[in-house]
C-alpha positions in Angstrom: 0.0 0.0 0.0 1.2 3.3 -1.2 2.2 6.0 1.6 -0.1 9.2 1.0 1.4 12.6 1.5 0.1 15.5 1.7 2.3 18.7 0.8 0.7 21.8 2.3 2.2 25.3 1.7 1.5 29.0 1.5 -0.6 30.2 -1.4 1.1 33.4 -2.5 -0.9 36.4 -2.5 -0.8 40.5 -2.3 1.6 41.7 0.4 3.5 44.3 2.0 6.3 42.1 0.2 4.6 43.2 -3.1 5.3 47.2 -1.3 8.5 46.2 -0.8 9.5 45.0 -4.2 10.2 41.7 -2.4 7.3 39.4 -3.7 9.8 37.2 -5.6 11.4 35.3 -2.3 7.6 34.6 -1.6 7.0 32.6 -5.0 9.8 30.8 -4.1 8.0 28.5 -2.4 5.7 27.3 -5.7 9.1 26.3 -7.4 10.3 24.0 -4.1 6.6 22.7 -4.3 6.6 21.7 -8.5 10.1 19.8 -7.3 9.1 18.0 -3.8 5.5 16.9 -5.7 7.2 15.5 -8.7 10.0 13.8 -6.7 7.8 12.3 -4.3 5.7 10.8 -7.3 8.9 9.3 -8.7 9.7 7.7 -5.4 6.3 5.7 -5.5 4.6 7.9 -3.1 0.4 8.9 -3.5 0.9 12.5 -3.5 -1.0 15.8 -3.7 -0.6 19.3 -3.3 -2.7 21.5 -0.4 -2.3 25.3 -0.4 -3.3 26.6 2.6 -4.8 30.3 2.9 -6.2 32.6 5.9 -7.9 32.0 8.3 -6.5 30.0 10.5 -9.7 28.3 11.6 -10.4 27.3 8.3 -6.7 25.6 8.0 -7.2 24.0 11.4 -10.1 22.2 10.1 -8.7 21.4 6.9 -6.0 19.8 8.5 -7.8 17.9 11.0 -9.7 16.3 8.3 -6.9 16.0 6.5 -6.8 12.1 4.9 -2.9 11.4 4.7 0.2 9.6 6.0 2.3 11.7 6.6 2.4 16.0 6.0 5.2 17.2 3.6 5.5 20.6 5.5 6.6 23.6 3.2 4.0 26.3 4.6 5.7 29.2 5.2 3.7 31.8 6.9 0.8 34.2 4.9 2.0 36.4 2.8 2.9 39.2 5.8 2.3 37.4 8.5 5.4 35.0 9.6 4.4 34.3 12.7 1.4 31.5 10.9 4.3 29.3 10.1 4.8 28.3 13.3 0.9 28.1 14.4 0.2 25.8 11.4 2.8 23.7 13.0 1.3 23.3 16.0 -2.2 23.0 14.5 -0.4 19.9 12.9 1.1 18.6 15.9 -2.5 18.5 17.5 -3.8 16.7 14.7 -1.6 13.9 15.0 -0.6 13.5 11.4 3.5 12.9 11.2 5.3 16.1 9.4 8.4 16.5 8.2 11.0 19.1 9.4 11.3 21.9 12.5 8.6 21.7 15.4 6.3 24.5 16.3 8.2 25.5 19.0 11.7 25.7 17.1 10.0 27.6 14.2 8.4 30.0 16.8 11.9 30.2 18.4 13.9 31.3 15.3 11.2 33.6 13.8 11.8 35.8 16.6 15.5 36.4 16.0 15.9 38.7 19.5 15.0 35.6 21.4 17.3 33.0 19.3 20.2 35.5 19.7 19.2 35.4 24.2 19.0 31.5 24.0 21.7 31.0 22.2 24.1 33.2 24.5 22.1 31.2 27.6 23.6 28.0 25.9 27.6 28.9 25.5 26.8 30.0 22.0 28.7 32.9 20.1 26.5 35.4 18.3 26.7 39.0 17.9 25.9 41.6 20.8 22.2 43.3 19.5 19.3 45.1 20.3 16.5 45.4 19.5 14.9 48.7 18.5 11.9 51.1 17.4 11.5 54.6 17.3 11.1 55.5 20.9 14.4 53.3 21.8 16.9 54.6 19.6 18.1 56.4 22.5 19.4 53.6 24.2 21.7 52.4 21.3 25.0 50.9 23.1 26.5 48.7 20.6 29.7 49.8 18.8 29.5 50.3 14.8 29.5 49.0 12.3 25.7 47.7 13.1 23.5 45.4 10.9 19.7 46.3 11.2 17.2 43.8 10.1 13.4 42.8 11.0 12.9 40.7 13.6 11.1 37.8 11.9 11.1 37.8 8.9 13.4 35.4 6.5 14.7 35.3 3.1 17.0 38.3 3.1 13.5 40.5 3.5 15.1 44.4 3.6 18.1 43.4 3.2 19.9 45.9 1.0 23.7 48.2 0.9 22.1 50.5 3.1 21.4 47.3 6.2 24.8 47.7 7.7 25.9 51.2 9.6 28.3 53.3 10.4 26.8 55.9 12.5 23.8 57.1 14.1 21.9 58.8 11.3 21.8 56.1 9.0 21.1 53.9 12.3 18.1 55.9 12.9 16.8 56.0 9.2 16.8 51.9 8.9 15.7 51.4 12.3 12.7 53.4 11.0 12.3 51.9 7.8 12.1 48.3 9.2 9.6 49.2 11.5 7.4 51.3 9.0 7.4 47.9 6.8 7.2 45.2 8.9 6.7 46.0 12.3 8.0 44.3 15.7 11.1 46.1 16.0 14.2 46.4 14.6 17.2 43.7 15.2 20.5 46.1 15.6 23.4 43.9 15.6 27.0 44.0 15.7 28.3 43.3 12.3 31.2 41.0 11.7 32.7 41.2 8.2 34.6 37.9 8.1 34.1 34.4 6.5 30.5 33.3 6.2 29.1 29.9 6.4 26.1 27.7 6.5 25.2 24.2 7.2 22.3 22.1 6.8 22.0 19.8 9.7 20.2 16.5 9.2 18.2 13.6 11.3 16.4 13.8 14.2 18.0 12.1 18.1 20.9 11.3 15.6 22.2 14.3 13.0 24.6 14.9 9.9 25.7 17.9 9.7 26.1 18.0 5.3 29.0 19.6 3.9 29.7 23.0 4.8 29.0 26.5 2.1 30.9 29.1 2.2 29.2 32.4 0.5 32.5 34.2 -1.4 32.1 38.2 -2.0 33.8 39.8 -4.4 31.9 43.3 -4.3 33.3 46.9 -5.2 34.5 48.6 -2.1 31.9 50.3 0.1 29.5 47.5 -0.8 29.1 45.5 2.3 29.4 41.9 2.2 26.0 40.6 3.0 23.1 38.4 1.5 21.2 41.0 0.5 17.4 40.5 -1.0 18.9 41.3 -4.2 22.0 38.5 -4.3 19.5 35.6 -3.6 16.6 36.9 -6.1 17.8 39.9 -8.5 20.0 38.1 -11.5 20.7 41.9 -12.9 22.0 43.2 -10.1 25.8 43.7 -8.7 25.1 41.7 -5.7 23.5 38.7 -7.1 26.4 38.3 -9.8 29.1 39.4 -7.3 28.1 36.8 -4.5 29.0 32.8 -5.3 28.9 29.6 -3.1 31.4 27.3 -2.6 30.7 23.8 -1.4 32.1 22.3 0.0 33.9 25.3 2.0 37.7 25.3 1.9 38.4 25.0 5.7 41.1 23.3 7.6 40.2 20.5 9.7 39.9 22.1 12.8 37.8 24.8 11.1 35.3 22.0 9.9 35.1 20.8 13.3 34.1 24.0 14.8 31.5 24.5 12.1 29.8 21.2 12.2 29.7 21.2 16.0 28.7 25.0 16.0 25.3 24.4 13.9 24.3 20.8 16.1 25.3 23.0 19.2 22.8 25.8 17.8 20.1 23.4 16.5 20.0 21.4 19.7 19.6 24.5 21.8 16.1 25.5 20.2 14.7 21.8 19.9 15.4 21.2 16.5 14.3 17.6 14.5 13.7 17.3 10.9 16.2 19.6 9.0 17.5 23.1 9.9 20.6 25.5 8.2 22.7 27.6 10.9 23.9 30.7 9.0 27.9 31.4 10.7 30.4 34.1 10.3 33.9 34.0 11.8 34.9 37.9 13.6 38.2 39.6 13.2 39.9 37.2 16.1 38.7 33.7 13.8 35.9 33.2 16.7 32.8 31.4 14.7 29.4 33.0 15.8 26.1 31.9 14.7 23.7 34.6 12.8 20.7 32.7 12.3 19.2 29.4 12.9 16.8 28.9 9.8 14.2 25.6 10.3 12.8 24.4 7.1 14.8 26.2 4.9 14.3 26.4 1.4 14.8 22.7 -0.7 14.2 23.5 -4.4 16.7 21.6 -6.7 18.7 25.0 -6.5 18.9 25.6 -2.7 21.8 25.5 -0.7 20.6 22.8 1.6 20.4 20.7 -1.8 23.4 21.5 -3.0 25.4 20.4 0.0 23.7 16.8 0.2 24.7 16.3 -3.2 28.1 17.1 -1.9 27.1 14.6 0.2 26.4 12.1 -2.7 22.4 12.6 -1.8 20.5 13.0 -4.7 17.4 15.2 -4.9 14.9 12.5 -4.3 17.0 10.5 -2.0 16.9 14.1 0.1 13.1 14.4 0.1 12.8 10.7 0.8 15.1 11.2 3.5 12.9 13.8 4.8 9.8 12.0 5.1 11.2 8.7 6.4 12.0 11.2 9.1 8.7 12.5 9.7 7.4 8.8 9.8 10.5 8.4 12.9 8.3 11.3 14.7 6.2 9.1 17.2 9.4 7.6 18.2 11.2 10.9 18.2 8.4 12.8 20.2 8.4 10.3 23.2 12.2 9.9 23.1 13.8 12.1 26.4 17.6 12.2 26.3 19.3 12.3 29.3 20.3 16.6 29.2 16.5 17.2 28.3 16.2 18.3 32.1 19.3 21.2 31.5 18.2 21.8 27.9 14.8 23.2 29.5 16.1 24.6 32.4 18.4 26.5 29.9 15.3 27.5 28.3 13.6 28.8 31.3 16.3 30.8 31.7 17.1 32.5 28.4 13.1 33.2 28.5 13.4 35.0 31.8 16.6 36.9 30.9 14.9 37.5 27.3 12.0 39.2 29.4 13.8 41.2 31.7 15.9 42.6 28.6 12.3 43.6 26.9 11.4 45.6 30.1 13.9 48.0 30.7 
C-alpha cells in the first residue's frame, strides 16, 4: 500500500512584500513545491498538493480532516504574516498527522530572531551583541558600529539591501525606521562582523549529519558590504547577485570543519530542533565562529543550498526528500524519546526566556 502525502504550503498572494519589491522570495515556495511533488511521485509515493490560505480556523479544520500519511510541511507563513508558520505547526502537531522538518516550538523560536540571539548566548553560544529597537528606543543604542539592522522575523533576506549595515547614528536611525514602517516588531540592531561566512544544513532527528559545509564568497566593489542582500539571492541583474558565489564544499582546515559542524548541532540542539534546519555562521576579526541565524525548514528547491550540499554529500534530490519524510514517519518515536540533558536543555530555556523578558522591560 502506497504512503499518502500531503504537501501543504503557502498560497502566494498581495503583500507588503509586493510594497516592498520583495514578492519574488515569496513565489519561491511554488518552485520547491513543483520539485518535492514531482520527486515524491517518482519515489512511489500517493501525493498531492494543499495550499493553505487565511484563516487559520479554516486551516485547522482542513487539516484535522486532512486524509494522509504523513504531511510534507513547506508552509511558510501568509503572505505578511510570519508568525502562521509556526501556528500551522502546531495545528499539525495536534492533529496527529506525522510532518516532516522543525517543530512549532523551534520555528516559533527562530522567527523571533531577539530571542534566538538570548537562547543562544544562555547556551555557551557565540552570536553577535544586538538590540532590538523602534522609534522610541533609539536612544538607548549601546552597541559599537558598524551595526547590521534587520526585521525581527522575517526570513529570506527580507530588507536586506547596501544600506542594512551602519556606520553611525543617522543612518542607524533612518533603517531602524524603515524596518519598522514595513514590517513592524522592531528592529534587530546587531554588531556586524565582516569575516568568512558559512552555512550548514543539519540533518536527522536524536541522531544528525551535519552536510558539507557552504561558504558564501564576495567579491563586491569597495563600500558595498558583504552581505546576503534581498537582491543576491533573487535579483540576477544586479551587482550583488552576480558578485556573491557559493562554494561547497567550503575550503576550511580540519579544525575549522570541526568547529563549524559542532557549531550548527550545538545551535540546532539549543532551540529543539528535529527534521532539518541551516545555521547561517560568520567568523569575527579574532577567527571566533558565531552563529547569525538558525533557519528551520529552509528552502529545498533543486537549487537551494541545503540541496546542493547533500549532493556534496552524494544525496540525490529524491534520496533528500525521501530522507525527509522517512523522518517524519520516525516522529512518534522521536516525540516520546527524552535524552538524558532534556532536564538542563529546558532549564536552559527557562532561563534564556526570563533573561529575554527582563531585557524587553527596561
Amino acid at each position: 500500500m502506497r504512503t499518502h502525502v500531503a504537501i501543504i504550503y503557502n498560497e502566494p498572494c498581495y503583500s507588503r512584500y509586493d510594497i516592498a519589491g520583495e514578492a519574488m522570495a515569496e513565489l519561491g515556495v511554488i518552485k520547491a513545491v513543483a520539485a518535492v511533488h514531482q520527486a515524491l511521485l517518482e519515489l512511489g509515493y500517493d501525493a498531492i498538493c494543499l495550499p493553505l490560505t487565511p484563516p487559520l480556523e479554516q486551516v485547522k479544520r482542513n487539516l484535522s480532516s486532512l486524509d494522509a500519511d504523513v504531511v510534507f510541511n513547506l508552509f511558510e507563513g501568509f503572505c505578511g504574516y510570519p508568525e502562521t508558520e509556526a501556528l500551522v505547526t502546531e495545528i499539525l502537531s495536534e492533529s496527529g498527522i506525522p510532518y516532516t522538518g522543525c517543530p512549532g516550538n523551534m520555528i516559533g523560536l527562530a522567527l523571533d530572531k531577539a530571542k534566538t540571539k538570548v537562547i543562544l548566548k544562555a547556551a555557551g553560544i557565540p552570536t553577535p551583541d544586538s538590540q532590538l529597537l523602534d522609534a522610541e528606543t533609539l536612544h538607548l543604542f549601546r552597541l559599537s558600529y558598524p551595526c547590521i539592522i534587520k526585521p525581527r522575523s522575517e526570513d529570506a533576506s527580507h530588507s536586506l539591501t547596501i544600506n542594512s549595515v551602519v556606520s553611525n547614528f543617522a543612518s542607524l536611525e533612518k533603517q531602524v525606521r524603515l524596518i519598522n514602517e514595513i514590517y513592524g516588531g522592531g528592529a534587530l540592531v546587531e554588531e556586524f562582523i565582516d569575516g568568512r561566512e558559512f552555512n550548514a544544513t543539519v540533518l536527522g532527528n536524536s541522531h544528525c549529519t551535519v552536510l558539507p559545509v557552504s561558504e558564501i564568497v564576495y567579491s563586491l566593489p569597495p563600500g558595498m558590504p558583504r552581505i546576503l542582500t534581498f537582491a543576491a539571492k533573487w535579483e540576477p541583474d544586479s551587482q550583488y547577485f552576480q558578485n556573491t558565489k557559493v562554494a561547497c564544499p567550503a575550503k576550511t582546515e580540519i579544525h575549522e570543519q570541526e568547529c563549524l559542524t559542532g557549531t550548527a548541532l550545538a545551535a540546532c540542539r539549543a532551540l529543539g530542533y528535529r527534521g532539518y534546519a541551516r545555521v547561517d555562521m560568520r567568523m569575527n576579526k579574532e577567527g571566533q565562529l558565531n552563529v547569525i541565524e538558525v533557519n528551520p525548514n529552509p528552502d529545498i528547491s533543486p537549487d537551494s543550498g541545503s540541496v546542493r550540499q547533500a549532493k556534496e554529500a552524494g544525496i540525490v534530490y529524491n534520496r533528500f526528500i525521501d530522507k525527509i519524510v522517512q523522518l517524519a514517519l520516525e516522529r512518534e518515536y522521536h516525540d516520546n524519546y527524552y535524552p538524558p540533558n532534556a532536564e538542563r536543555r529546558q532549564a536552559g530555556l527557562d532561563a534564556a526566556t526570563a533573561e529575554y523578558t527582563r531585557i524587553q522591560a527596561v
